[in-house]
N, C-alpha and C positions, 0 to 999 in steps of 0.2 A: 573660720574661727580665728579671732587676731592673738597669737600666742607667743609667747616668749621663750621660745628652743633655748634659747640661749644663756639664762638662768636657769631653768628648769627642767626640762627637758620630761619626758611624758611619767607622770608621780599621778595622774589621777587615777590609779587604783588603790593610793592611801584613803582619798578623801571619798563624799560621798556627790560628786560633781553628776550624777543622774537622774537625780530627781529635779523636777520642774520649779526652780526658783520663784518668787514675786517678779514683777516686771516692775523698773524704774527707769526715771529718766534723768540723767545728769544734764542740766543747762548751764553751758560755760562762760562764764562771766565774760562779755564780749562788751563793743564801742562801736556805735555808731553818730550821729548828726540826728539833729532838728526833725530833718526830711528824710534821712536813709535809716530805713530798720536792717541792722546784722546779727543778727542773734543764729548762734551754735552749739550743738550740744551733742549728746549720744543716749541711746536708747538701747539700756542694757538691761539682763535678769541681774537682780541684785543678789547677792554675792554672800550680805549678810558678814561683811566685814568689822570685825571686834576690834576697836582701839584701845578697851579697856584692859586686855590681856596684855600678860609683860614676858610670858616664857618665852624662850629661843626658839620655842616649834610651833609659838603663835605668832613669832614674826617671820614666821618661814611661809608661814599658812596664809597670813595676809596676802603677805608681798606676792606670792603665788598668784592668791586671788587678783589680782590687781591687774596682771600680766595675761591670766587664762581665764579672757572675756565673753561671756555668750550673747553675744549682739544679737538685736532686734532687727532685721533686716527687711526693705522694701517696703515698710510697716507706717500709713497716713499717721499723721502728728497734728494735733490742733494748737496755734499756739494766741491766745487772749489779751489783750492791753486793759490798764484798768480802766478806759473809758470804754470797753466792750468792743472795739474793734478786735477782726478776727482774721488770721493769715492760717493756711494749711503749707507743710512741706511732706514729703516721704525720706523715710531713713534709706541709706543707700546699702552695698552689703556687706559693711562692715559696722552697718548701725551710728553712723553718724548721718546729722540732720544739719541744715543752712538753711536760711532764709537772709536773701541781699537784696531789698526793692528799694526803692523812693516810695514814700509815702507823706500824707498831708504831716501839719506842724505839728510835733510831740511836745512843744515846748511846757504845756500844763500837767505833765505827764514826770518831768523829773522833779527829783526832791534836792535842798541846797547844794547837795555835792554833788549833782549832776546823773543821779540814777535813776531807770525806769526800770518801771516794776512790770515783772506779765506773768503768766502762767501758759503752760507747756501741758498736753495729755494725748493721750492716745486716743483718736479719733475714734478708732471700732473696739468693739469687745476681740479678743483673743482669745476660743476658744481653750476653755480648762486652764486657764493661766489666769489667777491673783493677780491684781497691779495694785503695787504699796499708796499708803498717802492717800484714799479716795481717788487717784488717779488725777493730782493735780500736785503739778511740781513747780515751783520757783525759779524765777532766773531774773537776770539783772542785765541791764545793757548802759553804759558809761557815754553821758554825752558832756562834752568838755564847757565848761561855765563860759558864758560870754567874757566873764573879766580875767579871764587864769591869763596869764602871761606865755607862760611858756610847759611844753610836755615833758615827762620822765619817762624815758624806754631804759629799762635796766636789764642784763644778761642778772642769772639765777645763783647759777652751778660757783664755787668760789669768787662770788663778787659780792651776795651776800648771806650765802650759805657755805659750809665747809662739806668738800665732796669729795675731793683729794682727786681729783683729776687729773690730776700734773703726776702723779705716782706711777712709781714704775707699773708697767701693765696694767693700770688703773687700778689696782688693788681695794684699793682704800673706797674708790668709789663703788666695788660691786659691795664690800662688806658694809658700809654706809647706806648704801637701798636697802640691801638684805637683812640687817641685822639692827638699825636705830628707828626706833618710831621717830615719826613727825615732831612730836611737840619735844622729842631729845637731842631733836638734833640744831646744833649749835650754830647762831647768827653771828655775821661778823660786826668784831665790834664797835659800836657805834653807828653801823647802819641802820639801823630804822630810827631811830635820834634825825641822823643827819636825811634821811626820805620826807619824813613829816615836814620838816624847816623847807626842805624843795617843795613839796606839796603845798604849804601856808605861802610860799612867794617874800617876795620883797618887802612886803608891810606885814606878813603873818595872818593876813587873814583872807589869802585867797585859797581856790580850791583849782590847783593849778595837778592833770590828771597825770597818773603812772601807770604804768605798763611793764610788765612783768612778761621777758620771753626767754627760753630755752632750749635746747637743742635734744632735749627729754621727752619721751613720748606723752598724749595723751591721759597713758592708764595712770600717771603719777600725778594726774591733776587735783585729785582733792586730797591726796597728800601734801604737796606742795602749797594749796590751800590754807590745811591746818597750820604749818608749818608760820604763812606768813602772818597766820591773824594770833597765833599762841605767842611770836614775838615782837606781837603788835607794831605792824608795817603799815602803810596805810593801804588800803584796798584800793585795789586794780585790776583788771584783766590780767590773767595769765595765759600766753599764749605757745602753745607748745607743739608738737608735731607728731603726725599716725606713726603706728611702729613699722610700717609696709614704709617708708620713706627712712624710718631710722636705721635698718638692715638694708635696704635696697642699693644698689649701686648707683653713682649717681654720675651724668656723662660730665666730661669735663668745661663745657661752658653755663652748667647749672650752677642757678646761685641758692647757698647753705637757706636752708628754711625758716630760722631765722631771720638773715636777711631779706628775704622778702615779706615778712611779717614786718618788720619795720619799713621798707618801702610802701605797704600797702598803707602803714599808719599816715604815713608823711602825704602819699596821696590824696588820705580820705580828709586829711585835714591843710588843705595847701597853704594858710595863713598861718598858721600855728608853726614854731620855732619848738627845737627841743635840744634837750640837754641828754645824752647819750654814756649810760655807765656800765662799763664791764671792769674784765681784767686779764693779766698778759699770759694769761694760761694756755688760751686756743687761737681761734680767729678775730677775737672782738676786736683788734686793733687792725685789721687788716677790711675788715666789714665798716666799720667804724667810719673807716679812710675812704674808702670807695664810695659811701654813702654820700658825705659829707661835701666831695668831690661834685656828687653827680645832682645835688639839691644844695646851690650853692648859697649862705646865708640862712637856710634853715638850723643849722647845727651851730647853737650857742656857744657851746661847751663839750669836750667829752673826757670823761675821767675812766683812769684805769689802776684799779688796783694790783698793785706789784705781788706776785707770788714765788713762789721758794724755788725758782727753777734758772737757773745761773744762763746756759744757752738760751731761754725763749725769752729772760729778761734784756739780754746784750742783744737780740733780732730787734724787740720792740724798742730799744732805747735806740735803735741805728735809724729803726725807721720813723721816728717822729725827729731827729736829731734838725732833720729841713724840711719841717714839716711846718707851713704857716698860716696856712688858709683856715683851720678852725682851732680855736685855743683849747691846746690839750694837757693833761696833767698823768702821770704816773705818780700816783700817791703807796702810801704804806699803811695809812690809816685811815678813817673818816674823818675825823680831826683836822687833817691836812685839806681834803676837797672843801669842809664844808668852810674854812678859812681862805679857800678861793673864790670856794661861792658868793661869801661874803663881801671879797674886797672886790666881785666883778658886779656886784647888788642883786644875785639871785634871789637870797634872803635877808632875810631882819636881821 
């Protein structure tokens, strides 16, 4: 069971977590090519999560639910294209599923902005267990327009959400998960203004792809979701990481999860150039660098938004100070990047 000790710690004798849920399937908004199907997601009992409650002990009860997941484990998954082709995966035992093949051309399969449509179901019946929806679930996989110019990989957590990260002990960040719905919680300003104009391109009317990744577990994914489309961001993949890798130790020549979430992007797309946005909070300028470094010429741009934090902004200003190989910006607002966007001709 993938659980969250760490907020919570064991409270399921409040609730009534023993009775046999519906079964659902979350498909996570993922990216693939033409030829390569990637499509991921999780197969959990639904939870029956209320967004429309506003008490303090219904965002206890959410965010709980969110954290103390009962996954579907080892469990055939069928998943459909809308020309009727048909791939199977099994969920593994923490209840997430993959599928990574070549496959013939999807090209008549995406819509203008470059999405394909499928449906996701549970192959066999599961005894005494409901599964919501008819048992057909939605998901989306993002393949980048032939004309886009260039990608958008953006970090989440304060660069353009407020999460308070940088706070002593993270404070702010546990009462921010625990205590703010989704659609309350506060966009920074002028970011999704300035995403869309990156999005539209140089002449405003391409459909040039983003990508949303975080160093935040899975279980906050359709929060994080709400979050992006109530402050109308442009849709992307959000790629986030198991909570078994968020508590886990990790040995010292492993790279943050994250970063190879964006190496895999740069990979799967070796022609595609991108433009690279975080902020001087944590690692992003240090991953940023290393990146940039190691894919040389792919990395357009990378902007970092400055935060309230006196020691971590004199590290990052020391280390871009001879720093030349990809043009970097420490900005304070959107305002500032997207006025360099402009005068390097990102956009309109």
């Amino acid at each position: 069971m993938d659980t969250s000790i760490f907020f919570f710690g064991n409270i399921k004798t409040t609730m009534n977590l023993f009775k046999k849920d519906p079964l659902q399937i979350i498909a996570f908004q993922t990216y693939g090519t033409k030829t390569h199907l990637y499509i991921k997601g999780r197969a959990i009992e639904d939870e029956a999560i209320d967004l429309t409650k506003r008490s303090l002990f219904s965002l206890l009860i959410n965010t709980y639910k969110r954290f103390e997941t009962d996954e579907i484990k080892h469990t055939k998954l069928r998943v459909t294209l809308a020309d009727g082709r048909t791939f199977y995966t099994t969920t593994n035992k923490s209840g997430y599923y993959k599928i990574s093949e070549d496959v013939e051309d999807l090209s008549s399969l995406i819509n203008e902005e470059g999405w394909l449509h499928y449906e996701v179901k549970y192959e066999d019946e599961i005894s005494g267990r409901i599964i919501n929806h008819n048992n057909k679930f939605p998901g989306e996989m993002l393949i980048p327009k032939d004309n886009s110019e260039y990608g958008i990989i953006s970090d989440i957590d304060d660069t353009i959400l407020h999460t308070g990260v940088v706070s002593k002990f993270k404070w702010r960040l546990i009462v921010n998960t625990l205590f703010k719905r989704a659609e309350r919680r506060s966009p920074l300003e002028g970011a999704a203004d300035f995403y869309h104009k990156l999005h539209r391109g140089s002449d405003g009317e391409k459909a040039n792809p983003v990508y949303y990744v975080s160093h935040s577990p899975w279980n906050l994914y359709r929060y994080l979701e709400v979050f992006l489309m109530k402050n109308t961001f442009p849709k992307g993949p959000i790629l986030l990481r198991t909570l078994s890798n968020f508590f886990g130790k990790k040995s010292l020549d492993e790279k943050p999860q994250k970063q190879k979430e964006i190496i895999q992007l740069l990979e799967m797309y070796p022609e595609q150039q991108f433009i690279l946005i975080g902020d001087s909070g944590e690692h992003d300028a240090d991953i940023y660098i290393e990146i940039a470094e190691a894919f040389p010429n792919r990395i357009k741009a990378i902007y970092l938004r400055s935060v309230k934090h006196e020691a971590r902004m004199l590290r990052i200003k020391g280390l871009f100070e001879n720093y030349k190989t990809t043009p970097t910006l420490l900005v304070e607002s959107s305002e500032q990047a997207e006025m360099h966007a402009r005068e390097q001709g990102f956009i309109a």
